[in-house]
C-alpha positions as CSV (number, residue, x, y, z in Angstrom):
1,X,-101.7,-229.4,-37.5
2,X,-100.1,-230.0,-34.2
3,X,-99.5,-227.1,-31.7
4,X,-97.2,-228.7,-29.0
5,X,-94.1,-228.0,-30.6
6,X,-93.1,-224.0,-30.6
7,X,-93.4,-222.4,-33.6
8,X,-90.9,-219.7,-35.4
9,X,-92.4,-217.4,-38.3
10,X,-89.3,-216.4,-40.6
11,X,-89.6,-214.3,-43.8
12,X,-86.7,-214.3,-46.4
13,X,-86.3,-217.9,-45.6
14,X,-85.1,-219.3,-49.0
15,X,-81.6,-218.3,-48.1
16,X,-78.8,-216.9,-46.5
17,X,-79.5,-215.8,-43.2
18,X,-83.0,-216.9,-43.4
19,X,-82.0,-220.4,-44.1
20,X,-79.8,-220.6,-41.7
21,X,-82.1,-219.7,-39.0
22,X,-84.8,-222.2,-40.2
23,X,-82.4,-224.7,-40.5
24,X,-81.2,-224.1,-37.0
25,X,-84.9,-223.9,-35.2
26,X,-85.8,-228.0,-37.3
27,X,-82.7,-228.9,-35.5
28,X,-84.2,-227.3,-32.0
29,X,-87.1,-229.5,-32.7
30,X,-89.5,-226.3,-33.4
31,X,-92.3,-226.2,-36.0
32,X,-91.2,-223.3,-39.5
33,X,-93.5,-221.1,-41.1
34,X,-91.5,-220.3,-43.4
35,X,-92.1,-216.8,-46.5
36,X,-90.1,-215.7,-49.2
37,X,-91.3,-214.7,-52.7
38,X,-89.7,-217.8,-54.1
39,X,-92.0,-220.4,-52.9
40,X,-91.2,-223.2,-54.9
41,X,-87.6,-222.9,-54.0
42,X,-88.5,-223.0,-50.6
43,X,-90.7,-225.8,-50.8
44,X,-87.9,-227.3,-52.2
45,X,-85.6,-227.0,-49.6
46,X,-88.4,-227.6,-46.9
47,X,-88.4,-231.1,-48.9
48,X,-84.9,-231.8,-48.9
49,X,-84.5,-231.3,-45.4
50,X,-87.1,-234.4,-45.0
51,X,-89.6,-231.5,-43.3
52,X,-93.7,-232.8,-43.0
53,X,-96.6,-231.0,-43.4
54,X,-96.5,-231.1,-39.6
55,X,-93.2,-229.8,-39.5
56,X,-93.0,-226.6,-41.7
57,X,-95.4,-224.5,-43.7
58,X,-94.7,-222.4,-46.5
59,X,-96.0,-219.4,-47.8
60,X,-95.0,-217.3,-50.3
61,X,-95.0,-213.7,-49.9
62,X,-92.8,-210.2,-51.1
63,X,-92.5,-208.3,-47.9
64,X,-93.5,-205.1,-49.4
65,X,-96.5,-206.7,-50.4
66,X,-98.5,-205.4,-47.6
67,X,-101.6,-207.3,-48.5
68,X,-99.7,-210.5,-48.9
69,X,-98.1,-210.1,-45.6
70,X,-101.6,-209.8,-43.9
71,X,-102.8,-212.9,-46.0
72,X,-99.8,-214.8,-44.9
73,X,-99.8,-214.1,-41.0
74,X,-103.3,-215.3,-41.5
75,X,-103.0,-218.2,-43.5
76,X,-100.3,-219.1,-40.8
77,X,-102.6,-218.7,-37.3
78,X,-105.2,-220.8,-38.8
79,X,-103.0,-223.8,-40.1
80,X,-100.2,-223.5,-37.6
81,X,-101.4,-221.5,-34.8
82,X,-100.2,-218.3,-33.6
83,X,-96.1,-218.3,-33.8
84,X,-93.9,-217.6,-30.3
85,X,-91.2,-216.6,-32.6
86,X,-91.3,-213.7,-35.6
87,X,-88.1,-213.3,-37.1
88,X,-88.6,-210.4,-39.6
89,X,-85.1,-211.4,-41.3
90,X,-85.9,-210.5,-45.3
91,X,-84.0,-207.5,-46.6
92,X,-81.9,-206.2,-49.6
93,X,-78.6,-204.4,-49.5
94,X,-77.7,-202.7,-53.0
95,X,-75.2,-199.5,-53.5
96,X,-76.8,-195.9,-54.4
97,X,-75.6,-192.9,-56.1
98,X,-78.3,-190.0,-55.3
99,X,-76.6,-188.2,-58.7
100,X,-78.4,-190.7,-60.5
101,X,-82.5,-190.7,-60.6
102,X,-82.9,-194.5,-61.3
103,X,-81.1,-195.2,-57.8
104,X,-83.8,-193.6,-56.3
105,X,-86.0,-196.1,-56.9
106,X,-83.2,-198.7,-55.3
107,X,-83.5,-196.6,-52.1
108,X,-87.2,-196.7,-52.1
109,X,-87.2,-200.6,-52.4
110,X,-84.8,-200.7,-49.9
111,X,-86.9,-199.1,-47.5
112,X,-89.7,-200.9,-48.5
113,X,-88.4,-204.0,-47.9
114,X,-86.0,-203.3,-45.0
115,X,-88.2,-201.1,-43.0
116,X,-91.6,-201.7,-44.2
117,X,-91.8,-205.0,-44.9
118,X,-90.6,-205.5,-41.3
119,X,-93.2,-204.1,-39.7
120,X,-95.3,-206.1,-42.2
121,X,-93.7,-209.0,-41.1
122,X,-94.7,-208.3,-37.6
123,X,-98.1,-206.6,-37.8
124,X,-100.5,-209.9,-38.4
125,X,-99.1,-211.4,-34.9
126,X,-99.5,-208.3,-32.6
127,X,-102.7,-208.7,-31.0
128,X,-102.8,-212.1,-31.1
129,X,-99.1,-212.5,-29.0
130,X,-100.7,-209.5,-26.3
131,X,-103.8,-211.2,-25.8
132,X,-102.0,-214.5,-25.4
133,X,-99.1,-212.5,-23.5
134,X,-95.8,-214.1,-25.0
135,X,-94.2,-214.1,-27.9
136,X,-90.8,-212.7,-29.7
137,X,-90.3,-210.3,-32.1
138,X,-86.9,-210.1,-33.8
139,X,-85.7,-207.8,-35.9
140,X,-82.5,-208.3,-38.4
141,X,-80.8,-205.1,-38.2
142,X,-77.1,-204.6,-39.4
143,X,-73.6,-202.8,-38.1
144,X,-74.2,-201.1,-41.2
145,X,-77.2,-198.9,-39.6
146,X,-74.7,-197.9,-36.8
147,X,-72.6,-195.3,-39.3
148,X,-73.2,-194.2,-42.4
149,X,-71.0,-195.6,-45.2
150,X,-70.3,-193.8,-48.8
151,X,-72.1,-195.4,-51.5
152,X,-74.3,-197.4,-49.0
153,X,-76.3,-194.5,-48.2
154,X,-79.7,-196.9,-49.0
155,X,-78.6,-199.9,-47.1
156,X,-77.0,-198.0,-43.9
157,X,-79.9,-195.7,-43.1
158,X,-82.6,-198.5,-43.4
159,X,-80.9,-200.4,-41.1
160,X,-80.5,-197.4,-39.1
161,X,-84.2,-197.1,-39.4
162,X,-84.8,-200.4,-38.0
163,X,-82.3,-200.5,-35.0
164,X,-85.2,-197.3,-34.1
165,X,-88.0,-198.8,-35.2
166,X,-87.2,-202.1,-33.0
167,X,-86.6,-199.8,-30.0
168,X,-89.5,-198.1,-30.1
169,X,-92.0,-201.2,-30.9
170,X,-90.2,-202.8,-27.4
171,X,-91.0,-199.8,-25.7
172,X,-94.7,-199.9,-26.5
173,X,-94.5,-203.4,-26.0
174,X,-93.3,-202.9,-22.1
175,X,-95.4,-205.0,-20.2
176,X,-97.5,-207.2,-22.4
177,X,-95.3,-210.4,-22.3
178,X,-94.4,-209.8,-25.7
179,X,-90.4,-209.0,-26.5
180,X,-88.8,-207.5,-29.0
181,X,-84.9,-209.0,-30.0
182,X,-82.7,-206.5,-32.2
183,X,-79.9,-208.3,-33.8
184,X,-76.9,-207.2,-35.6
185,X,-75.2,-208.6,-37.6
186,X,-71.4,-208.2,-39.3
187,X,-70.1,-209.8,-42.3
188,X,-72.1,-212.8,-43.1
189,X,-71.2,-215.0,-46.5
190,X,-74.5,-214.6,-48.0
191,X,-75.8,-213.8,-51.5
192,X,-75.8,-210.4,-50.3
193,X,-72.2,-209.7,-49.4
194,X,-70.2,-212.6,-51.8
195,X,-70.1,-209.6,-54.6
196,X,-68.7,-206.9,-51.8
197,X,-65.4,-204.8,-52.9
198,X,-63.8,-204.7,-49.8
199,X,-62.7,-206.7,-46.8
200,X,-64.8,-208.2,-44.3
201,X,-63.8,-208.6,-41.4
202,X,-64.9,-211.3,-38.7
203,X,-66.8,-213.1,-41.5
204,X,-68.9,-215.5,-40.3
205,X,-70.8,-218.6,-41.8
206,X,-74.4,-218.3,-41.7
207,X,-74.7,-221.7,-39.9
208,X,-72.8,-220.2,-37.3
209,X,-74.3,-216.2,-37.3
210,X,-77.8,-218.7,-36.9
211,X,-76.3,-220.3,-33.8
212,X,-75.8,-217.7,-31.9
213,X,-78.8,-215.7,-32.9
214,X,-81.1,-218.7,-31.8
215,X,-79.1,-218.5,-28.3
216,X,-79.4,-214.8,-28.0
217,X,-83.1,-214.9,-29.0
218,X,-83.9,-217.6,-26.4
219,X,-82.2,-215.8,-24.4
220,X,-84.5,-212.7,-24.5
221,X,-81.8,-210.2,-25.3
222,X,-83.0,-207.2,-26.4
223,X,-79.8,-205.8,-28.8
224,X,-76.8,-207.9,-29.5
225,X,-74.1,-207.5,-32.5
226,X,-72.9,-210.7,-34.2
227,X,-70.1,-211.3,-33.8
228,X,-69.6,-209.4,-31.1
229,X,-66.4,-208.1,-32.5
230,X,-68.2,-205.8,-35.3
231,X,-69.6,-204.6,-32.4
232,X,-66.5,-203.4,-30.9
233,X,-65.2,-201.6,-34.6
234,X,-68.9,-200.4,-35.0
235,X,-68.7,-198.6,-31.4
236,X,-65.1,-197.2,-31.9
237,X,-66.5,-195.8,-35.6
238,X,-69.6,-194.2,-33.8
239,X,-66.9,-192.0,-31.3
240,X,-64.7,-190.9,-34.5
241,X,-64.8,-187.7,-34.8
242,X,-66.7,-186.7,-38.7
243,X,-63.5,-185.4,-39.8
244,X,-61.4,-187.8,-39.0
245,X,-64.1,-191.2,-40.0
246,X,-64.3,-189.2,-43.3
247,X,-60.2,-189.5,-43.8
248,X,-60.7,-193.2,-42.6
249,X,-63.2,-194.0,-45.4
250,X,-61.7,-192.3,-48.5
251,X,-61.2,-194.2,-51.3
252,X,-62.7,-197.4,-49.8
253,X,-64.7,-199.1,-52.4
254,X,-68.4,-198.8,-52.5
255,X,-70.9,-201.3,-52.6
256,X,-71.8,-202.2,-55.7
257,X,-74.8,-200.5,-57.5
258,X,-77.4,-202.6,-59.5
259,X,-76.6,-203.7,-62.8
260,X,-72.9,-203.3,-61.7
């Protein structure tokens, strides 16, 4: 397979977000290697966008399949070469109540697949991006790691987890020519948020949230909030005071838990 075109690695590419951003990266002209557990239904897409066997490879993959994740990052260096983008972008955002034992197991899948599955995501293209000294790693964090939110106890401190994970893989990374992009985002109308209770504010398309993540991420920036708005609200929520960010949030409805 050719080589001269860059090439972007993105997991939970079968929609939303992930979609967007390997829709986004054809248009730039780069070469997809694209994962998500539903691999026919990314083939499928990969298809419809009129996408070669030059173009885009597929691979299908569950992030907290460990195993599979090494398999794929292989699979990818020897068919497409080793990526100059890793957008570790796959996650799951589902409500918790800690009362109830079954929701424990939500949490730990959240984790696993937030947090884990990231550095999964990751892991196969680390000594290969040092020794060739360049490369990208992004991270798809969330506003929702910046506070903690009732009934999103799961979702908010796996994203928390990754905003510190992120940090510290760029500070080991100091030096090597490989960079590590932390991304934010808000409200994004995706499978994930169409079933919220509550407002969102600054909504954004994911055609849009993908255009300005490719630009921050050639860029090089190392944190950025889109749009940059949440940011703002998510900074003025971090300086509340616990007692009165309590009063703020009560009664707001929680996410919804599965099965709900």
């Amino acid at each position: 397979m050719s080589t001269h075109r860059k090439l972007v690695f993105i997991t939970g590419a079968s929609s939303g977000i992930g979609q967007a951003l390997a829709a986004r990266y054809a248009q730039a002209g780069w070469r997809l290697a694209l994962v998500a557990r539903r691999e026919a239904e990314l083939r499928t897409w990969a298809e419809a966008q009129g996408c070669t066997a030059e173009d885009a490879g597929v691979y299908g993959a569950d992030v907290r399949d460990l195993a599979a994740m090494a398999a794929a990052g292989r699979a990818c260096i020897a068919a497409q070469g080793v990526p100059d983008v890793v957008i570790a972008n796959a996650g799951i955002s589902v409500g918790i109540d800690t009362e109830v034992f079954e929701d424990l197991e939500v949490m730990r899948s959240t984790f696993e697949t937030n947090v884990i599955g990231m550095a999964a995501s990751f892991h196969p293209f680390l000594r290969a991006m040092r020794e060739r000294g360049s490369g990208t790693l992004v991270g798809i964090a969330s506003v929702a790691g910046i506070r903690g939110l009732p009934g999103h106890g799961a979702y908010c401190s796996s994203k928390a987890a990754v905003i510190s994970y992120c940090e510290s893989l760029r500070g080991e990374l100091r030096g090597s020519g490989v960079r590590v992009v932390t991304l934010l985002p808000g409200y994004i109308a995706t499978p994930l948020t169409q079933r919220n209770r509550y407002g969102m504010p600054f909504l954004l398309q994911p055609e849009e949230f993908a255009e300005r993540a490719f630009r921050a991420i050639e860029a090089g920036t190392s944190y950025r909030v889109i749009p940059w708005q949440m940011g703002v609200v998510a900074k003025l929520m971090r300086l509340l005071p616990n007692p009165l960010l309590d009063r703020v949030l009560a009664g707001r409805p929680r996410k919804r838990r599965q099965g709900e």
